[in-house]
C-alpha atoms as one frame of an Amber mdcrd trajectory, in Angstrom:
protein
  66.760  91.924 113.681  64.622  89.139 113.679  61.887  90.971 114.700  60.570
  94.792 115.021  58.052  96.189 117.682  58.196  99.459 119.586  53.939 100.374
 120.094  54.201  99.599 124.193  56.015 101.937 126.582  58.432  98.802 127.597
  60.025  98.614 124.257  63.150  97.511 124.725  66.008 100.690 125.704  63.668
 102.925 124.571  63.665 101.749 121.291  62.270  99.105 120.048  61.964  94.596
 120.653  64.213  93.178 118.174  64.561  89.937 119.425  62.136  88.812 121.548
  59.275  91.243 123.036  59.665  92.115 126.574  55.736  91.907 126.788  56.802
  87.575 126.097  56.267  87.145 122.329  58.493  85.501 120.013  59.887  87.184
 116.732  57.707  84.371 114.786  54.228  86.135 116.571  55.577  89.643 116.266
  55.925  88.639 112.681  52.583  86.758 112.310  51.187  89.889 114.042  52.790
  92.212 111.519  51.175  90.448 108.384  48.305  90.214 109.567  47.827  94.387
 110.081  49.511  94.230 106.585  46.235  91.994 105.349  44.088  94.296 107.304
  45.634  97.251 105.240  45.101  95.898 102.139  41.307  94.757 102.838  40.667
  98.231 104.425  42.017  99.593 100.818  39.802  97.704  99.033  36.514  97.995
 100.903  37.168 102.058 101.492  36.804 102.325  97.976  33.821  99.779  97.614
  32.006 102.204 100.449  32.530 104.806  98.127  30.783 102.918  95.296  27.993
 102.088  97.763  28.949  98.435  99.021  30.172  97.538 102.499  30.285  94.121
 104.380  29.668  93.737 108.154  31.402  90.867 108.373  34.813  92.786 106.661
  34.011  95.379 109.758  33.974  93.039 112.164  36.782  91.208 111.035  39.041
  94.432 110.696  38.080  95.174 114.155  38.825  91.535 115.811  42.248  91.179
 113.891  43.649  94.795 115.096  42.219  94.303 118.977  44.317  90.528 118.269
  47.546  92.808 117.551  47.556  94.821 120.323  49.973  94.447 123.610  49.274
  91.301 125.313  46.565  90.251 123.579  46.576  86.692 121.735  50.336  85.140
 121.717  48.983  81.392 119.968  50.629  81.618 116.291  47.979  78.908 115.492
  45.589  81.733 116.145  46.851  84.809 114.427  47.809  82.536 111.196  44.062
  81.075 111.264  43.436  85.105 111.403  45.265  85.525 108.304  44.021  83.254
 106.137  40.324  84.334 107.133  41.789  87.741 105.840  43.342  86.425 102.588
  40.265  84.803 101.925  38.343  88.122 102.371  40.590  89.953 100.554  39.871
  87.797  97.323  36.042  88.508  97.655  36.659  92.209  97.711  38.811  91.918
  94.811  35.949  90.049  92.837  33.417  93.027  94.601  35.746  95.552  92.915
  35.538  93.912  89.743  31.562  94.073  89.657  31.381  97.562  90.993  34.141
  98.934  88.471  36.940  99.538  91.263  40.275  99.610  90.504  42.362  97.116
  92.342  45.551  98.593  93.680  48.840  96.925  92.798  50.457  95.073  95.973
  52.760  92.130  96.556  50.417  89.165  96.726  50.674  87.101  99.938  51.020
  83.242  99.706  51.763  80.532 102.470  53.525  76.994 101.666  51.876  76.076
 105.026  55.141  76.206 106.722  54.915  78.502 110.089  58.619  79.633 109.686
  58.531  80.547 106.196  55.233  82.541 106.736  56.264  84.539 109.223  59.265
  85.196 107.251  57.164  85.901 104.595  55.869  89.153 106.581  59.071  90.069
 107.439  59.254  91.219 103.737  55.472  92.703 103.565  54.976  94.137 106.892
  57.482  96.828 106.035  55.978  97.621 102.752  54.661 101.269 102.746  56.554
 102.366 105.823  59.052 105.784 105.035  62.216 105.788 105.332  61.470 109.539
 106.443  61.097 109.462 110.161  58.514 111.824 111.065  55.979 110.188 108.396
  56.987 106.528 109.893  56.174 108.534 113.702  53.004 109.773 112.928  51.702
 106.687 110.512  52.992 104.565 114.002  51.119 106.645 116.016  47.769 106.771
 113.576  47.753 103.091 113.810  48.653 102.275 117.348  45.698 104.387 118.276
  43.522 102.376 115.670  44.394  99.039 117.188  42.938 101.010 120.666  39.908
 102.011 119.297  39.264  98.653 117.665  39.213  97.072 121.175  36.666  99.135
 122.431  34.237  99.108 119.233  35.306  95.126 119.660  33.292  95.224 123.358
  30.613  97.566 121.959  29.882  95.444 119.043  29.700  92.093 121.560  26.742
  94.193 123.227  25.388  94.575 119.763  26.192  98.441 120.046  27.726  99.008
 116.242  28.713 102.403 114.491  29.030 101.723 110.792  30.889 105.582 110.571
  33.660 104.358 113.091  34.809 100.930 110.975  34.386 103.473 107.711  37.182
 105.768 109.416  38.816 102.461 110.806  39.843 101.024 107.429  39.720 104.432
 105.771  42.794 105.729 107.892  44.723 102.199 107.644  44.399 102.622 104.344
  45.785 105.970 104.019  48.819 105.062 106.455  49.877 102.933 102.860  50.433
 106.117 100.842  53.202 107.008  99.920  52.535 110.450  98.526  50.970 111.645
 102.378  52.733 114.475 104.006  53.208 115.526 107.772  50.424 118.318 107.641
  47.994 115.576 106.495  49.205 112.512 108.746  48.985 115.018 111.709  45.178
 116.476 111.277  44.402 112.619 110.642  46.003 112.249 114.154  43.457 114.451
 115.773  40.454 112.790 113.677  41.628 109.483 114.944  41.310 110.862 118.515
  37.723 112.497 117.371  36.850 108.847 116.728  38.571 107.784 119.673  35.659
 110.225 121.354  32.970 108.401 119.285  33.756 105.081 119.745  34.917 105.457
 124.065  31.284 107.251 124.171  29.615 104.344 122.168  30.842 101.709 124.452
  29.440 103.458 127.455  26.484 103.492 126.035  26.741  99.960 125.775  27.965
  99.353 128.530  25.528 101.270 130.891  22.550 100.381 128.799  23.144  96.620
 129.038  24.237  96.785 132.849  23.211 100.505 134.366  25.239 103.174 135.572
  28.245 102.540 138.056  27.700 103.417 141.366  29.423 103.901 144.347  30.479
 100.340 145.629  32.881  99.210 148.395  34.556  96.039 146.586  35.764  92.828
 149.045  39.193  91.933 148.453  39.031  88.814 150.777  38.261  85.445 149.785
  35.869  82.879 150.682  36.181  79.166 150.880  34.594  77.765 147.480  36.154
  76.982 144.577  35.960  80.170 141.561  37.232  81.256 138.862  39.277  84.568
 138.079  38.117  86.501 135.310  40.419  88.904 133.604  40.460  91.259 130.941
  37.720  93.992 130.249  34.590  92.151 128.319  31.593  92.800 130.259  29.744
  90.787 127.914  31.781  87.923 129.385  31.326  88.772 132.502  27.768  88.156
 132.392  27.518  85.446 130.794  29.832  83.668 132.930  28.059  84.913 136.056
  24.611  83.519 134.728  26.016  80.313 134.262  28.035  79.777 137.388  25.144
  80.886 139.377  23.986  77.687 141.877  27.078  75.286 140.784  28.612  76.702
 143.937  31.453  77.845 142.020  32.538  82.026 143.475  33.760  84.666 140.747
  36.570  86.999 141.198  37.556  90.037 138.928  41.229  90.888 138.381  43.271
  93.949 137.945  40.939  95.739 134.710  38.193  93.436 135.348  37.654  94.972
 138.478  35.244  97.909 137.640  32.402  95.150 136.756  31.848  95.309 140.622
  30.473  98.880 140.163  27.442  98.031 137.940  23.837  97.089 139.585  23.045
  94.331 137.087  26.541  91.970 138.824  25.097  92.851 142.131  22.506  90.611
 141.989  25.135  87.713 141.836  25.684  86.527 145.312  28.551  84.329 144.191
  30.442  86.926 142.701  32.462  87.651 145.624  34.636  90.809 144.691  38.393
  91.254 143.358  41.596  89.463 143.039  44.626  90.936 143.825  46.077  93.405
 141.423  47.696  94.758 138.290  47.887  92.398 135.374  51.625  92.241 135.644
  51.608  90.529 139.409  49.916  87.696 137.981  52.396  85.062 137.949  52.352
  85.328 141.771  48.704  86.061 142.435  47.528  83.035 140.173  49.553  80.806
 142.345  48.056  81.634 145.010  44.130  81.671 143.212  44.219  77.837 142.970
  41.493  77.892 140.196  40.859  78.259 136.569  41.895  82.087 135.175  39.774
  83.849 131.983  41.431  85.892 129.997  38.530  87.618 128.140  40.651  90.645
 126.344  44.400  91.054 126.709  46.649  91.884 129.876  48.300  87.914 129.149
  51.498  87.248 130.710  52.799  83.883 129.510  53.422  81.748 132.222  57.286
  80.309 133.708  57.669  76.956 132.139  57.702  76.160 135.977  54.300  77.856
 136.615  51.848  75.406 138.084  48.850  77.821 136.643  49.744  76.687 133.130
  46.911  74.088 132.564  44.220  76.558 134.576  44.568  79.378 131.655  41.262
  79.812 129.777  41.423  82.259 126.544  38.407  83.546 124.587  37.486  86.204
 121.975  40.529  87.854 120.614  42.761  86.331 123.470  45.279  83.379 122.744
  47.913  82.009 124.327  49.989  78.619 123.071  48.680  75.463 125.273  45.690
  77.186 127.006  42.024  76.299 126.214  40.296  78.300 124.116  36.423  79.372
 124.417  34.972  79.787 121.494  32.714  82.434 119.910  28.613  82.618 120.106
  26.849  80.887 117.621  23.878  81.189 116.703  22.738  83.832 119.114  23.781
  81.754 121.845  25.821  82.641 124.767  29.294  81.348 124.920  29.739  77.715
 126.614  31.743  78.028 129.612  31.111  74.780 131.078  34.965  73.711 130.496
  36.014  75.965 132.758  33.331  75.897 135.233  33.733  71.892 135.765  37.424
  72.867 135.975  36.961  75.113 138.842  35.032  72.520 140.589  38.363  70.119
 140.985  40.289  73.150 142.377  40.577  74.395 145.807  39.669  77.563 147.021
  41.401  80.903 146.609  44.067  81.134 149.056  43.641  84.950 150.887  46.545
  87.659 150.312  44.969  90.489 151.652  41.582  91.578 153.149  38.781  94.654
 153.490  37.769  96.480 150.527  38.359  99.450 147.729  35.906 101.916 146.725
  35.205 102.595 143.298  32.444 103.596 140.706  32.910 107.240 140.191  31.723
 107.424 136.466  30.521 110.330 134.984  26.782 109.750 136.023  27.539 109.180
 139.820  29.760 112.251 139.792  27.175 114.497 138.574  25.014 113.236 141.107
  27.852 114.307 143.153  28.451 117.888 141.655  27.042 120.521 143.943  29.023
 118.464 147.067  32.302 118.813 144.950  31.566 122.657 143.576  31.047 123.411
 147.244  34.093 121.684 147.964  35.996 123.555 145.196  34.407 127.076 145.641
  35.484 126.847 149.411  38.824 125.703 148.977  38.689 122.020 150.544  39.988
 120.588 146.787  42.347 122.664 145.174  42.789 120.882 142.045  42.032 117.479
 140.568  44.474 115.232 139.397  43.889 112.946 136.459  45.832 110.084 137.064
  44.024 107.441 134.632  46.137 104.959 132.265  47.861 102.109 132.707  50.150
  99.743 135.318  53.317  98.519 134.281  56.056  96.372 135.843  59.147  98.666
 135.309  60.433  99.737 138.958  60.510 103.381 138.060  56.675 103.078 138.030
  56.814 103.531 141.795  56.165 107.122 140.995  53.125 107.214 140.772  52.521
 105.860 144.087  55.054 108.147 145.667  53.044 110.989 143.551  49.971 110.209
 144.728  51.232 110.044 148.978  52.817 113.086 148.469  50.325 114.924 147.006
  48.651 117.956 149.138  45.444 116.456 151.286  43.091 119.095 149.423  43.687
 117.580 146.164  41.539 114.525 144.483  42.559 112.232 142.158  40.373 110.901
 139.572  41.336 107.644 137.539  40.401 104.970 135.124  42.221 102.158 133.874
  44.781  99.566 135.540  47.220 102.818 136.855  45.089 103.152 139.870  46.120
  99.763 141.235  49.669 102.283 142.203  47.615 104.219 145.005  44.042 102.145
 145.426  44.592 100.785 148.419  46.512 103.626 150.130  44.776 105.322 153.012
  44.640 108.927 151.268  41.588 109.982 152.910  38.700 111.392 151.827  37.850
 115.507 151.813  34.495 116.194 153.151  32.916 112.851 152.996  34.285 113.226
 149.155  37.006 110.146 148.440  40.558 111.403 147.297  40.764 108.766 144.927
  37.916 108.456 142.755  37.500 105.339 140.042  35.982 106.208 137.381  36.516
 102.239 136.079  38.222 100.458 133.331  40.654 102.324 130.784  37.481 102.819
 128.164  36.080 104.648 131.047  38.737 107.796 130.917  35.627 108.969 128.399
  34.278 109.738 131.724  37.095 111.581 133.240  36.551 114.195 129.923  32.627
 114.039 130.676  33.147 114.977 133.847  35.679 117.976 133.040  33.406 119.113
 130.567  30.826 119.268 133.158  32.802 121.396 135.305  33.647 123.674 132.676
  29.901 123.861 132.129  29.177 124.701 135.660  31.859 127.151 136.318  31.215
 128.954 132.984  34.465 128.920 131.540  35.314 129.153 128.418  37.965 126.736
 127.885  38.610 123.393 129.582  42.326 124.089 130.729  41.192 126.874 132.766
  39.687 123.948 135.138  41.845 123.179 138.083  42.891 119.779 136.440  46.070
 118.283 135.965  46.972 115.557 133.452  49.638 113.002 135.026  49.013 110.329
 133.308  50.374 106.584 133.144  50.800 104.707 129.455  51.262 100.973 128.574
  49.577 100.088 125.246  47.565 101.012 122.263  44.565 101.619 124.044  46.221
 103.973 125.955  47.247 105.717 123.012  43.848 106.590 121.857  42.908 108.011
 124.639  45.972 110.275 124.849  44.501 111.353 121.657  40.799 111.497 122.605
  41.903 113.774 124.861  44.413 116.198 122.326  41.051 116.286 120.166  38.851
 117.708 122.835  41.196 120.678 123.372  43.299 119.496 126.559  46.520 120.765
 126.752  49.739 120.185 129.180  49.301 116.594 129.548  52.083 114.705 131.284
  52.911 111.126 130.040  54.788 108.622 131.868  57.085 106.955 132.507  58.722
 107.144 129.185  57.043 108.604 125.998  56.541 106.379 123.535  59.590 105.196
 120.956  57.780 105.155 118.031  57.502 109.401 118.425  60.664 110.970 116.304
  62.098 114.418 117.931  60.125 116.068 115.657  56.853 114.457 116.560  57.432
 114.999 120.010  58.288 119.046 119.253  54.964 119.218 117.668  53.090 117.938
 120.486  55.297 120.078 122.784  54.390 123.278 120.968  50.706 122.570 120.129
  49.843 120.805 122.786  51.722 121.189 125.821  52.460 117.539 125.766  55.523
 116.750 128.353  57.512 113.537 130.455  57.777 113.556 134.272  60.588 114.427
 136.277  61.348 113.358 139.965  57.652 113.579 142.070  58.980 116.699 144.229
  59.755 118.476 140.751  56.253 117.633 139.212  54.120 118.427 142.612  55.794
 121.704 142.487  55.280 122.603 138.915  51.991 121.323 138.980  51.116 123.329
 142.133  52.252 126.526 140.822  54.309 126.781 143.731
């Protein structure tokens, strides 16, 4: 194998990329990728026991938190990137050391990294490290796999909380204090699996955190009816799920006549008040991140990828030169936006003179999608839907939140949701919904039968809101609600939700379309028994099951 990655559901036969990665990178950035979460380990070693001496860094925090969000699934795929990544960390790394030495730590023994300066022989280099401290025992490697995976999630959204300057020192401290445990040798299943649920308490902490964020900076969502058409100026397509972006862009396209579109998880930034006041922000897109190669063909102008949801390019794409990266994004040959300095917003001038030389979108569909059902808007909403549920017009909810894929068995979930009963109401978050969006389900008592709770961060809702319920009908435990789980995965940040969720108590959630590879039988049997975790079957099967009928 020249290379080793199984943490996204399209690893390769259900196993695992040993080649090439189906999400597009090469064995030398899976490699890159695995040495640098191998620095991160070691740093998180070091300053967990410095924190317990009484020193910690912000900048080690931040850095932790950058590098993992840069490892996740279609992310940053510019080796250039990653390796400047790694030396930051190396660099860090010997600062601690010298910390540990005034503050009488200990410095664990560990193969010391080194790098001739030769791209090849570094990322062979991490060939040899990045397997360091992984057991040959299975179960330990599942559950260390699924600790971290669901680490690299939650560092994405403290990454978007933290560009709003929304920071919770307790949520790096568990951060680096679980990576660093995940390098123990001596850690058993009964540990690995209550640090499992702690990582999904965090998961909690972290999902509510950014909310806060993001509804402080920019209000609550509300209710909004999103164009999908296109007007006849030049714009840019902004991707990704950094609001902070978002606005920053807006402000400084406003009056160069230049429009702004969201795409596929950027779309949600059409719910909040403060983007309203943009009148050349126009609406969305097109569609899930994996339709891109067609759809930004079709855009004409420049494309910002703000977080990850990349797809390289064909080497025949005429889009190449119009890719824009920034923040933890990277992709080989695209321009690269650099970070605030200085207090200052980010320059996107590049791209803005850019757009002007391009044409205008070219249309590929028309009307609008309704979205902005976050927790607040729903509450405003509860007596309408307890009425709704105490008469019998909803008979359950359906929690279809997650993530979009391009495997052709993911036409499930659109066949799920048309076949679904009319007096049943699906609530979603994340890129999944782009499956059943734009289908005319109907709406049950003036009450929409798909409601969008927003990005994938914003499944914290989804729990907020079933908590609420569970408040109003006075029951005692959440899975008495009439909720179903049917939920879509893709990537890491998916994975910490799954476990958000396990760590407030719900139970008989349904993951598809495959469960992950990196869960051994045994894994999987644990989450069966203790949690009701399960697959999907064909949609009749599931509809049936999850009916009672």
């Amino acid at each position: 194998m020249s290379m080793f990655c199984y943490q996204c559901q399209e690893a390769a036969k259900g196993f695992g990329c040993t080649i090439k990665g189906v999400c597009g990178k090469d064995a030398s950035t899976s490699n890159l990728q695995d040495l640098l979460l191998f620095v991160n380990k070691g740093i998180s070693i070091l300053h967990t026991e410095l924190r317990a001496k009484g020193y910690k860094n912000s900048a080690v925090d931040k850095y932790v938190i950058d590098s993992l969000f840069c490892t996740i699934t279609n992310a940053n795929f510019d080796d250039n990137a990653i390796s400047n990544r790694i030396i930051e960390g190396l660099e860090i790394k010997k600062k601690l050391t010298a910390e540990c030495s005034k503050h009488g730590v200990a410095v664990p023994q560990s193969k010391e990294v080194t790098w001739t300066g030769n791209r090849e022989d570094f990322a062979s280099e991490s060939t040899k490290v990045g397997t360091m401290s992984i057991s040959d025992n299975e179960d330990i490697r599942s559950l260390k796999s699924l600790i971290i995976f669901g680490l690299k999630g939650m560092a994405a959204y403290a990454e978007h909380a933290g560009n709003l300057g929304f920071v919770d020192d307790s949520i790096s401290e568990f951060i680096q204090g679980a990576l660093a445990k995940t390098t123990r040798t001596d850690i058993g299943a009964d540990e690995l699996v209550a640090l499992t649920l702690e990582t999904g308490k965090y998961g909690v902490t972290t999902m509510a955190l950014l909310d806060k964020a993001n509804t402080t900076r920019y209000g609550n969502p509300e209710i909004t009816k999103v164009n999908i058409g296109t007007r006849n100026n030049p714009a840019i397509l902004i991707s990704g799920h950094d609001l902070k972006d978002m606005e920053e862009l807006l402000a400084q396209t406003e009056g160069t006549g230049v429009d702004v579109y969201t795409h596929s998880e950027m779309l949600p930034a059409n719910y909040y008040p403060a983007f309203k006041k943009y009148s050349h922000f126009v609406g969305n897109y097109g569609s899930s991140w994996w339709k891109q190669r067609d759809e930004f063909e079709t855009f004409n102008g420049p494309v910002l990828f703000t977080t990850n949801c990349i797809v390289p390019p064909m080497h025949n794409a005429t889009y190449k030169d119009r890719i824009y990266t920034t923040g933890s994004a990277g992709l080989e040959g695209a321009t690269h936006i650099g970070p605030r300095e200085d207090g200052k917003p980010k320059d996107f001038s590049a791209i803005i003179e850019h757009a002007k030389r391009c044409k205008a979108p070219i249309q590929i569909e028309e009307g609008e999608i309704i979205g902005g059902f976050a927790h607040e808007q729903v509450f405003a909403l509860a007596d309408k839907v307890v009425d709704a549920v105490k008469s019998g017009a909803i008979r359950k909810f359906f929690v279809m939140a997650g993530c979009d894929g391009r495997m052709k068995d993911r036409s499930y979930y659109t066949e799920f949701a048309e076949q679904l009963p009319k007096d049943t109401v699906i609530l979603t978050a994340g890129c999944a919904k782009y499956r059943y969006n734009k289908l005319p389900l109907g709406d049950i008592g003036g009450i929409p039968r798909v409601l969008d709770a927003g990005q994938c961060n914003d499944s914290y809702s989804l729990a907020l809101i079933a908590l609420k319920l569970k408040e109003v009908f006075q029951l005692n435990d959440i899975n008495e609600l009439p909720i179903a789980y049917n939920i879509a995965w893709y990537e890491q940040k998916a994975v910490i939700v799954l476990l958000a969720l396990l760590s407030l108590g719900v139970k008989n959630i349904h993951l598809g379309p495959t469960l992950p590879a990196f869960l051994s039988p045994n894994v999987v049997k644990v989450l069966v028994e203790n949690f009701g975790i399960a697959g999907i079957n064909t949609v009749d099967e599931d509809i049936k099951l999850f009916m009672g009928a």
